[in-house]
C-alpha positions as CSV (number, residue, x, y, z in Angstrom):
1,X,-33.5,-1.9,1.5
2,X,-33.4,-2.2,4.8
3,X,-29.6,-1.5,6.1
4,X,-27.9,-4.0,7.8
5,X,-24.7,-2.6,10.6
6,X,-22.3,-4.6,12.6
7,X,-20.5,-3.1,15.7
8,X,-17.3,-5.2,16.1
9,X,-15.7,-4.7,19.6
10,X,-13.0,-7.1,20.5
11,X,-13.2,-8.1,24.5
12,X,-10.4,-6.6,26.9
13,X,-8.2,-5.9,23.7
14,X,-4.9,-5.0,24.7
15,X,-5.3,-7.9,28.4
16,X,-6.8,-10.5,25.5
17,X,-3.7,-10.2,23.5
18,X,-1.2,-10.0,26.7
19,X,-2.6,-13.5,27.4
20,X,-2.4,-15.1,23.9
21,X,1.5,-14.6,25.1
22,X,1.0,-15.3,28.6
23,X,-1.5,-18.2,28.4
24,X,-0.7,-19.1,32.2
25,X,-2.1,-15.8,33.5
26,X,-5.9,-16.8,32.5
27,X,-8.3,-17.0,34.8
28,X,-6.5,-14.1,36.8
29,X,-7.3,-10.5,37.2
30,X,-4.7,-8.8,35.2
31,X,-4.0,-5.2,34.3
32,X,-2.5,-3.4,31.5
33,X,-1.6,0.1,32.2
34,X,2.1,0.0,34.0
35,X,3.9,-1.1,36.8
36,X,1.0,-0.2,40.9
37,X,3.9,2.4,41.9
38,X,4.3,4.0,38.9
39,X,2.1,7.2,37.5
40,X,-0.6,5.9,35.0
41,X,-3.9,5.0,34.1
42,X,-5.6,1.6,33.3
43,X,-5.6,0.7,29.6
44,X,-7.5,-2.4,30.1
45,X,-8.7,-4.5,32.6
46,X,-9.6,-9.2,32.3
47,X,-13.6,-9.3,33.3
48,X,-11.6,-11.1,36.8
49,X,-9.9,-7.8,37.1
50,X,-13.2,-6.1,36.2
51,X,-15.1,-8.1,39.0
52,X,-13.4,-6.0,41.3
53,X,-14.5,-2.6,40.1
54,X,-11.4,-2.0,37.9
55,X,-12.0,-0.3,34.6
56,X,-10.6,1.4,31.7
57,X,-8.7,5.1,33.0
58,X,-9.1,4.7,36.1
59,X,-5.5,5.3,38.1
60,X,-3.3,2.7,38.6
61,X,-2.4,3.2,42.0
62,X,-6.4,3.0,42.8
63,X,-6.8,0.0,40.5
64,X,-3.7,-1.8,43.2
65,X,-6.1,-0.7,45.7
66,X,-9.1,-2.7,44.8
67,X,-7.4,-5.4,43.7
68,X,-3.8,-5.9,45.7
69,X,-3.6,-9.4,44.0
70,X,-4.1,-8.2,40.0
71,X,-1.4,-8.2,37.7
72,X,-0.2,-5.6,36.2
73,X,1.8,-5.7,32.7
74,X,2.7,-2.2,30.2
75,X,1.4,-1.7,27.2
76,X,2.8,-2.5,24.6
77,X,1.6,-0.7,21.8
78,X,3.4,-2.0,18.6
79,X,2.2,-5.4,19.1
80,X,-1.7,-4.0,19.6
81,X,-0.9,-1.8,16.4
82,X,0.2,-5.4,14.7
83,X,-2.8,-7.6,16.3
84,X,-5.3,-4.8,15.4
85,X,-4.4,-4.7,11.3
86,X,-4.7,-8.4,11.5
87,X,-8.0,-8.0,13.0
88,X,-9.1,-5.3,10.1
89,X,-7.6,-7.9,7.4
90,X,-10.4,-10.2,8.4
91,X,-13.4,-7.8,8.6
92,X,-12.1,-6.3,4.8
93,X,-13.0,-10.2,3.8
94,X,-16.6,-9.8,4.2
95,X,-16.9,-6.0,3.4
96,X,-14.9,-3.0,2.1
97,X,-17.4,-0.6,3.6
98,X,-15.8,-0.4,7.3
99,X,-15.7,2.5,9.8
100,X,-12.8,2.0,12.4
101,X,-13.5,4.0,15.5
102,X,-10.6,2.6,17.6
103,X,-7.9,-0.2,17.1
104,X,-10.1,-2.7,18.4
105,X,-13.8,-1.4,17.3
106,X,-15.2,-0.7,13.8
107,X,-18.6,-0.3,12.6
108,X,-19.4,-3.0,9.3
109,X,-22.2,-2.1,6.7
110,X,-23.2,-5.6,5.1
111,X,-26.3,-4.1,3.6
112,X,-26.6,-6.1,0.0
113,X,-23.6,-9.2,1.2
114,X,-26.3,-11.3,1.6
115,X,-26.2,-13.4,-1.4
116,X,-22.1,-13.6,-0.6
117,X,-22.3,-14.8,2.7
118,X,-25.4,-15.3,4.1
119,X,-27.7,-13.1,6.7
120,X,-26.2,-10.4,8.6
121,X,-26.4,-13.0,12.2
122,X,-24.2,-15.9,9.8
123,X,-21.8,-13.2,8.2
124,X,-21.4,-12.2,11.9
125,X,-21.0,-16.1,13.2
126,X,-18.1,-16.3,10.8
127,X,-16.2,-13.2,11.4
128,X,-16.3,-13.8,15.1
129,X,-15.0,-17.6,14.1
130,X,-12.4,-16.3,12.1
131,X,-11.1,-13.9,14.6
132,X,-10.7,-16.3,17.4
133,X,-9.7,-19.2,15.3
134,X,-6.5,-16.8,13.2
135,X,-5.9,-14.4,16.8
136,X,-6.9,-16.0,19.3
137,X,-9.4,-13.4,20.5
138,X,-13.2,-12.9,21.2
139,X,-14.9,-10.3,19.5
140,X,-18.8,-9.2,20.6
141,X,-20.8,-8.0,18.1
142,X,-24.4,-5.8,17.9
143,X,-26.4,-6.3,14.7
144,X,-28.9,-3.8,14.0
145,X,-30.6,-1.5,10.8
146,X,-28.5,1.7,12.5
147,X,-25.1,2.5,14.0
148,X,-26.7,3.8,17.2
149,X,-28.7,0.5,18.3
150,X,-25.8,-1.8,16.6
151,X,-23.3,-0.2,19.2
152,X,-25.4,-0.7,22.2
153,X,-26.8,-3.9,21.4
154,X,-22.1,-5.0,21.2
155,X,-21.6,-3.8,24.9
156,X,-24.6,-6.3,25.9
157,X,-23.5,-9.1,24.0
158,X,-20.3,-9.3,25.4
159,X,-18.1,-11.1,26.3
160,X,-18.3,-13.4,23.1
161,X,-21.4,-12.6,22.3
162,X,-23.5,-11.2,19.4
163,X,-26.9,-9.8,19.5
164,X,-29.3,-8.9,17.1
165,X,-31.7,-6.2,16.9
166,X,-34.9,-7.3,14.4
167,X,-36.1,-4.3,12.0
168,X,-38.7,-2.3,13.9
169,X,-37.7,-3.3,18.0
170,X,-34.9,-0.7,18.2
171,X,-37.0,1.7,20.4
172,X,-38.4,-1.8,22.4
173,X,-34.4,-2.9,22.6
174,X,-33.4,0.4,23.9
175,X,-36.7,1.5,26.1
176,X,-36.1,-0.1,29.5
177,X,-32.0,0.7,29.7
178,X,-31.2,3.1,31.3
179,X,-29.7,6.8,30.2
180,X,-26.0,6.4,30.3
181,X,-26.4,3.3,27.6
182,X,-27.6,6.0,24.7
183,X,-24.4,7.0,23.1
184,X,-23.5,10.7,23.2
185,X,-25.2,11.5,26.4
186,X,-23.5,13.1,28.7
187,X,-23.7,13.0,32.5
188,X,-24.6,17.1,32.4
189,X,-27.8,16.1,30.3
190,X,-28.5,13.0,32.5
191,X,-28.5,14.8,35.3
192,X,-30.7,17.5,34.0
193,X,-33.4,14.5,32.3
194,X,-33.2,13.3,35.9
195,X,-34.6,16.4,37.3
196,X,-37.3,16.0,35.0
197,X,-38.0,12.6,36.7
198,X,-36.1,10.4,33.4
199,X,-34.1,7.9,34.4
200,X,-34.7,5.0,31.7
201,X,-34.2,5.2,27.1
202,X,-38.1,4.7,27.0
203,X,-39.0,7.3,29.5
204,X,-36.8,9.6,27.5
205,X,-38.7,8.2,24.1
206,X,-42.2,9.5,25.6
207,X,-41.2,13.5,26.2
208,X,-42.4,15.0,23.0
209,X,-39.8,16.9,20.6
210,X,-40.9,20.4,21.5
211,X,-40.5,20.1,25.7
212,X,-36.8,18.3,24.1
213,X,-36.3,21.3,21.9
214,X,-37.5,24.0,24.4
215,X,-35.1,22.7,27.5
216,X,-32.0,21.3,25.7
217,X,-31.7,22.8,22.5
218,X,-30.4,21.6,19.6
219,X,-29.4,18.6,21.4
220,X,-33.1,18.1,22.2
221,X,-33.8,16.7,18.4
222,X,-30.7,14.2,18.9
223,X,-32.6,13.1,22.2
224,X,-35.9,12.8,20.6
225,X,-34.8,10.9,17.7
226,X,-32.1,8.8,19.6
227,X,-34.3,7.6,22.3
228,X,-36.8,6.2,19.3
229,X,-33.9,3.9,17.9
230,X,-33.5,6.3,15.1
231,X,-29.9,6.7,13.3
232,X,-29.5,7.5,10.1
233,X,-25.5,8.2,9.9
234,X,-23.7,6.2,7.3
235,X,-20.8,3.5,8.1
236,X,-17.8,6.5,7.0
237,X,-15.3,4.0,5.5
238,X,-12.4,4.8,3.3
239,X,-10.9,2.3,1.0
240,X,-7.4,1.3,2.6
241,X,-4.3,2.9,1.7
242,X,-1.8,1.0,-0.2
243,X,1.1,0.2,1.2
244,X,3.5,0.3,-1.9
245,X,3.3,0.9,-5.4
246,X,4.5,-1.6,-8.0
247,X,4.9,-2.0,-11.7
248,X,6.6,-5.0,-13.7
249,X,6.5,-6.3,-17.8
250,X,6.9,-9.7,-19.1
251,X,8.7,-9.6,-22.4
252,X,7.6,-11.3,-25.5
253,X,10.9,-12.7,-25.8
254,X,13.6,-13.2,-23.2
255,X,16.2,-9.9,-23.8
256,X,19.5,-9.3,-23.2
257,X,19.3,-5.3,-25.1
258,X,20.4,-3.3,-22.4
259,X,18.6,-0.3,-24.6
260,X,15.4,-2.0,-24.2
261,X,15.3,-2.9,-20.6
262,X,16.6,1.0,-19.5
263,X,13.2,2.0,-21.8
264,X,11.0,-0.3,-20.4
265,X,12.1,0.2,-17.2
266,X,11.6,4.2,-17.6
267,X,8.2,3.3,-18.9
268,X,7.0,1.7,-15.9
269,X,8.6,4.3,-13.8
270,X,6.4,6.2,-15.5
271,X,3.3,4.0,-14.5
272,X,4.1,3.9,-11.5
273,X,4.9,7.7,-9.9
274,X,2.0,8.4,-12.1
275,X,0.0,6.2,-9.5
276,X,2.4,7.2,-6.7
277,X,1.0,11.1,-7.4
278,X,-3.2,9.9,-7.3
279,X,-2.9,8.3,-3.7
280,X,-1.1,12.1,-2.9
281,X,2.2,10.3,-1.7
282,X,6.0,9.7,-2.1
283,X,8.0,6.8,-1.6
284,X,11.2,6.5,-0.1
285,X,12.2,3.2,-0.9
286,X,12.7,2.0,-4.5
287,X,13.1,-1.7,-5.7
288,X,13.9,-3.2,-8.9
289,X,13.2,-6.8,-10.0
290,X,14.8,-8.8,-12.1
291,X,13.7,-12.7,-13.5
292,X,16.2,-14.3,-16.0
293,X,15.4,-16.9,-18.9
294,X,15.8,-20.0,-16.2
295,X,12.8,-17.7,-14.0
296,X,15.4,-17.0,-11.4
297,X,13.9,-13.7,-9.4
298,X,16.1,-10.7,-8.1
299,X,15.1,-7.8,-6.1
300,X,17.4,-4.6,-5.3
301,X,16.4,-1.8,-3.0
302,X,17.7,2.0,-2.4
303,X,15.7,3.6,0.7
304,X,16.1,8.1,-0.5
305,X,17.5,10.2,1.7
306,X,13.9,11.9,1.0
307,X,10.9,10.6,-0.2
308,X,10.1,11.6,-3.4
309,X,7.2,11.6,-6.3
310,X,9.3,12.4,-9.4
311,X,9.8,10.1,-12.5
312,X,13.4,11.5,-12.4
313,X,14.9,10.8,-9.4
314,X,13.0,7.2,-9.3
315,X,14.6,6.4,-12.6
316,X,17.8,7.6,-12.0
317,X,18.0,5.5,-8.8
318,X,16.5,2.1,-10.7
319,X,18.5,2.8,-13.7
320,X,21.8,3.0,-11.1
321,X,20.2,-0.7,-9.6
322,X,20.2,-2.1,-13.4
323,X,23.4,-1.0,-14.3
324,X,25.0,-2.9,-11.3
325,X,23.0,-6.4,-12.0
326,X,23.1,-6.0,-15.6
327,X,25.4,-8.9,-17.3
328,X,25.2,-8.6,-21.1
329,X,25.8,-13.1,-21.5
330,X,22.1,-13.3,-19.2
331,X,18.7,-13.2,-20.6
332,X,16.0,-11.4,-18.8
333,X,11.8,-12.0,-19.3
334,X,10.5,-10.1,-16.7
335,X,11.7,-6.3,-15.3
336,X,9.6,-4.5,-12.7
337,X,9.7,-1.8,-10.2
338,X,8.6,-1.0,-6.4
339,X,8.0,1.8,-4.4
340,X,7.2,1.4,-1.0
341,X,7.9,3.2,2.4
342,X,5.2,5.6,1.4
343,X,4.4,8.8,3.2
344,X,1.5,11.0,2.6
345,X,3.0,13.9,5.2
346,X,2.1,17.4,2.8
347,X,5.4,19.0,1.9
348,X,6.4,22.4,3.6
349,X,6.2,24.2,0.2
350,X,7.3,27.9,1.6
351,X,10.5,26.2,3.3
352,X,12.0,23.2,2.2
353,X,11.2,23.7,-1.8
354,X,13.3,25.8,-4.3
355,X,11.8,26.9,-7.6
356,X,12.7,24.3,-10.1
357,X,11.1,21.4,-7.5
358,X,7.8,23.6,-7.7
359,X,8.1,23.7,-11.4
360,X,8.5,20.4,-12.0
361,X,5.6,19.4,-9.3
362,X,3.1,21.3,-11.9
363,X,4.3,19.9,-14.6
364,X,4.0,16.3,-13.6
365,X,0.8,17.7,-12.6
366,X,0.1,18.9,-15.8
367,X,1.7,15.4,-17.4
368,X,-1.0,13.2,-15.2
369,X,-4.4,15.5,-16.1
370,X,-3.2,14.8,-19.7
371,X,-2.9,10.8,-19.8
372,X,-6.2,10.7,-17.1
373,X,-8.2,12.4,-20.0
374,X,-6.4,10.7,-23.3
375,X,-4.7,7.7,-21.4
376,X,-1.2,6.7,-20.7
377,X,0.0,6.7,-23.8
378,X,-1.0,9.6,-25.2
379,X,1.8,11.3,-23.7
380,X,5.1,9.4,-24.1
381,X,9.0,11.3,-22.9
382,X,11.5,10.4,-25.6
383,X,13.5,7.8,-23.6
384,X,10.8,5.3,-23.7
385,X,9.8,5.4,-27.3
386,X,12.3,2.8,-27.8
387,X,9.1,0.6,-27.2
């Protein structure tokens, strides 16, 4: 089959989503980068801005020179951070297989999505719909069978754009543009192809592998192979981390046993460090929930002084959290617990932990390898056999 790779690249990110706030600066060249008289660098230019030779890391104080009228606005990362997960939330719709190469850029295999939501161009047509309709943004997208040609084919379809690269005319796409469009050539090598009379992708396609080999080495394959359209790499995705871990139970019968909720609550503590400990993190905040008999729903946090993986501490703390709610008259159908405020930072083992907390991390080590091979409840503590 035939792969089929998106290159998502959103148009003058961090400028687009400065004006979504500042609707009465479009049409204007702005810049965002920092105040003209202050040290900096260009972040990213509006194509008015860009009309005047103004791009992306070039100095500030050079971009006020070009264009004395531009506007210029800071950064302000957070809200990128926020616009940009936003973004990702959409593109996860159509495909889990996404590699993000910048906040505002990602590669998209939707080999085999066909049947879901249509060809490649009309998966494409939506997601650029989607974005502009929920974010107000334009996104430009390259559709090709490879990374390589997918990434060039983005930078000429914007702004707004999308282009598609049929099977077979990658090497007829890429032949007449010239070097600096391949991706991963450096101006060191173009100058050097120069001398050799190469200025254009298809000239470049034409020198055979061994004069490649014999003058540039080990980059001479990635030229030969390159300049033919040729790009193998897989999309490098990772499924995305979870944000919090949770755990609840519905009782057959509404309760008011103090006993039983403690258990049950220990049980899904249980459940859920267990989980905690496969994604390799620790949680800092804990939450318990409550829902009486009349489906009234509480929630109670503690944020640690530390965060922490161990059943222990997690049940200590919830148990602390039921004990202060608990009112023997109510009824309760439903208990459940939350961890959240993850981190995945490795611990300092040498420094920061004494025996006993190495002790215990093999143990629970131990505890997990045993319920992944016989199941969960293969290995019950004593508090919860209550249940």
């Amino acid at each position: 089959m035939l792969r089929e790779i998106a290159h998502i690249d959103m148009d003058a990110f961090f400028v687009s989503v400065e004006l979504v706030r500042r609707p009465h600066l479009r049409g204007r060249p702005v810049v965002v980068g920092g105040a003209p008289e202050a040290r900096g660098v260009v972040a990213s230019a509006s194509y008015e801005a860009r009309k005047y030779g103004i791009g992306a890391a070039m100095p500030i104080y050079q971009a006020k020179r070009l264009c004395p009228q531009a506007i210029f606005l800071p950064a302000n990362h957070r809200l990128y951070a926020e616009t940009s997960r936003a973004m990702f939330r959409i593109l996860r719709r159509y495909t889990p297989f996404i590699e993000e190469t910048s906040v505002d850029e990602a590669y998209l295999d939707l080999t085999g999505f066909r049947r879901l939501y249509g060809s490649a161009m009309t998966t494409s047509e939506k997601i650029q719909r989607e974005i502009r309709e929920h974010l107000q943004l334009n996104a430009s997208i390259g559709l090709a069978t490879n990374k390589l040609v997918a990434k060039v084919a983005s930078g000429y379809a914007k702004p707004a754009g999308i282009m598609w690269v049929l099977p077979g005319y990658e090497a007829n796409f890429l032949a007449p543009l010239p070097l600096d469009k391949l991706p991963g050539v450096g101006q060191s090598t173009r100058e050097k192809l120069r001398a050799f009379d190469i200025h254009t992708i298809g000239e470049l396609a034409h020198l055979p592998r061994k004069f490649l080999e014999d003058n540039f080495g080990k980059m001479g394959l990635y030229l030969h192979q390159r300049a033919r359209g040729y790009d193998n790499n897989p999309v490098v995705w990772q499924p995305e981390e979870a944000k919090s871990v949770s755990r609840e139970q519905t009782f057959p019968q509404d309760t008011s046993d103090q006993q039983y909720l403690e258990a049950t609550l220990h049980h899904l503590v249980g459940k859920a460090t267990s989980k905690l400990r496969q994604l390799g993190a620790r949680a800092q905040t804990i939450t318990l929930k409550l829902r009486y008999s009349d489906f009234r729903t509480i929630t109670h946090s503690i944020t640690l002084n530390e965060p922490t993986e161990f059943d222990q501490v997690v049940f200590s703390t919830a148990r602390g959290l039921l004990r202060k709610l608990f009112t023997p008259w109510s009824k309760y159908r439903l208990i459940g617990i939350g961890l959240s405020n993850l981190s995945r930072q490795p611990w300092q083992l040498e420094l920061y932990q004494p025996q006993k907390t190495l002790r215990l991390k093999e143990l629970y080590r131990c505890i997990d390898q045993i319920r992944g091979k016989y199941g969960f409840h293969y290995l019950t503590v004593g508090r919860s056999l209550i249940l």
